[in-house]
N, C-alpha and C positions, 0 to 999 in steps of 0.2 A: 504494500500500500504506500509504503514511502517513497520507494524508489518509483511506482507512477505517480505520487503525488510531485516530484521534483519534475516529472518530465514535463507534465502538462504546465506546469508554471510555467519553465522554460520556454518550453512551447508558446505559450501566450507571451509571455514577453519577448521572445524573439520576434515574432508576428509583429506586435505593437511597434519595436523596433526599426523593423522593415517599415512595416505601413508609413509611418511618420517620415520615413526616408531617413533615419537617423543613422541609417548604415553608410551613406554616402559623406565619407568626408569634407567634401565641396560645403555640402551643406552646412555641416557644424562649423566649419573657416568660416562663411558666411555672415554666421551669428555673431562672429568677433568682430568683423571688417563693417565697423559702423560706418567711417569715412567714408566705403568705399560700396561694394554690389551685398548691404546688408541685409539678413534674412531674418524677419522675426519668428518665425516658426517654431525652432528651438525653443524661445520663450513660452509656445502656447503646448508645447510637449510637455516641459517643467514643468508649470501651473497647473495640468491635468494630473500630471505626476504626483503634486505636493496633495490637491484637491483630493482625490484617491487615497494614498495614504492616509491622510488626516481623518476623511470620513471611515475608513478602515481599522486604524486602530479604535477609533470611539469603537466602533461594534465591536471586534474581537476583543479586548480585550477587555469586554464585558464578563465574558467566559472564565469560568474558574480554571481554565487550562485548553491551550488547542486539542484539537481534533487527533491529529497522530504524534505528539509528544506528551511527556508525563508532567511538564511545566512548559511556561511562556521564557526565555533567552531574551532577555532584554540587557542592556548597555545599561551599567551603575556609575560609570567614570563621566565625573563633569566638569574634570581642568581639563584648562586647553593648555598640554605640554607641547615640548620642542617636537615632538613624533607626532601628534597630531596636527600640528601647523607644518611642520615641515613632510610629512607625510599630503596632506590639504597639497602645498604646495606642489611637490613634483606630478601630484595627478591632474593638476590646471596646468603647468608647462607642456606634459606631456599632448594632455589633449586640444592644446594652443597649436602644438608644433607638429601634430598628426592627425589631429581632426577625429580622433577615435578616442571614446572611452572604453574602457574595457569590459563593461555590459554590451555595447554596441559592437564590440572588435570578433564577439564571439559567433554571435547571428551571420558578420558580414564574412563572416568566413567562408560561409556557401557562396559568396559570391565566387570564389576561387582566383582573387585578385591578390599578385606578388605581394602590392605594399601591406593588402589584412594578415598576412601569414609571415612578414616579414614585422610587422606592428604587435601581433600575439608571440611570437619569438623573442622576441626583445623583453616585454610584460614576465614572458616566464622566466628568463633569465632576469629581472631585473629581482620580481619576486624571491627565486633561489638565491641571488646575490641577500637582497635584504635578511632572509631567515640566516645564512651563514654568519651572518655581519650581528645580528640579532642574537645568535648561538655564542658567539666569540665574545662581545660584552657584557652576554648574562653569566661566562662561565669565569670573568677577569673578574667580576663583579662578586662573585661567590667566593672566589679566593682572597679577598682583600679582607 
């Protein structure tokens, strides 16, 4: 039940993803390039996005537990440290300088275009780079 409940999600969000054209990274350059051939679309993606969530948690999380877990997984951390600004940050450069984020980079993978599978490459490697790099100052960290 869980592993089809993950698929249909995906599913659905990949779709949405598509539909909005958010796989196209022209598009999302777009949205940056106010000066220039701006798109606001992105915007009305977001805002449906935020809209959705918001009315989403009100209701779920009415429930004394979801549906196929034994509790709700919610986020308790509410500083904003150097990893999470600076984390923030490299996913706005990235998606500045490649027009992909990385919910989008997965969808657009079907498209079977060099730069999405050269763009997911990069993400996994950067990912394995961070948990190394992550591994080495929790383990300096423990010896001190």
């Amino acid at each position: 039940m869980r592993l089809l409940s993950a698929f249909l999600v995906g599913l659905i969000f990949g779709t949405g993803i598509a539909v909005s054209g958010m796989i196209n990274p022209a598009k999302v350059l777009n949205f940056f390039d106010i000066m220039g051939t701006w798109d606001p679309s992105l915007a009305f993606v977001m805002g449906g996005a935020l809209v959705t969530t918001f009315l989403g948690y009100r209701v779920v999380l009415r429930r004394d537990a979801p549906l196929i877990e034994a509790r709700f997984q919610l986020p308790t951390a509410r500083r904003l440290d150097a990893r999470l600004i600076g984390g923030s940050a490299v996913f706005g450069i990235g998606w500045g300088i490649a027009g992909f984020c990385p919910g989008a980079a997965i969808p657009a993978l079907g498209t079977g275009r060099w730069e999405v599978v050269l763009f997911v490459a990069a993400l996994l490697a950067g990912l394995w780079t961070a948990r190394r790099l992550q591994d080495r100052l929790a383990g300096k960290g423990a010896m001190a």
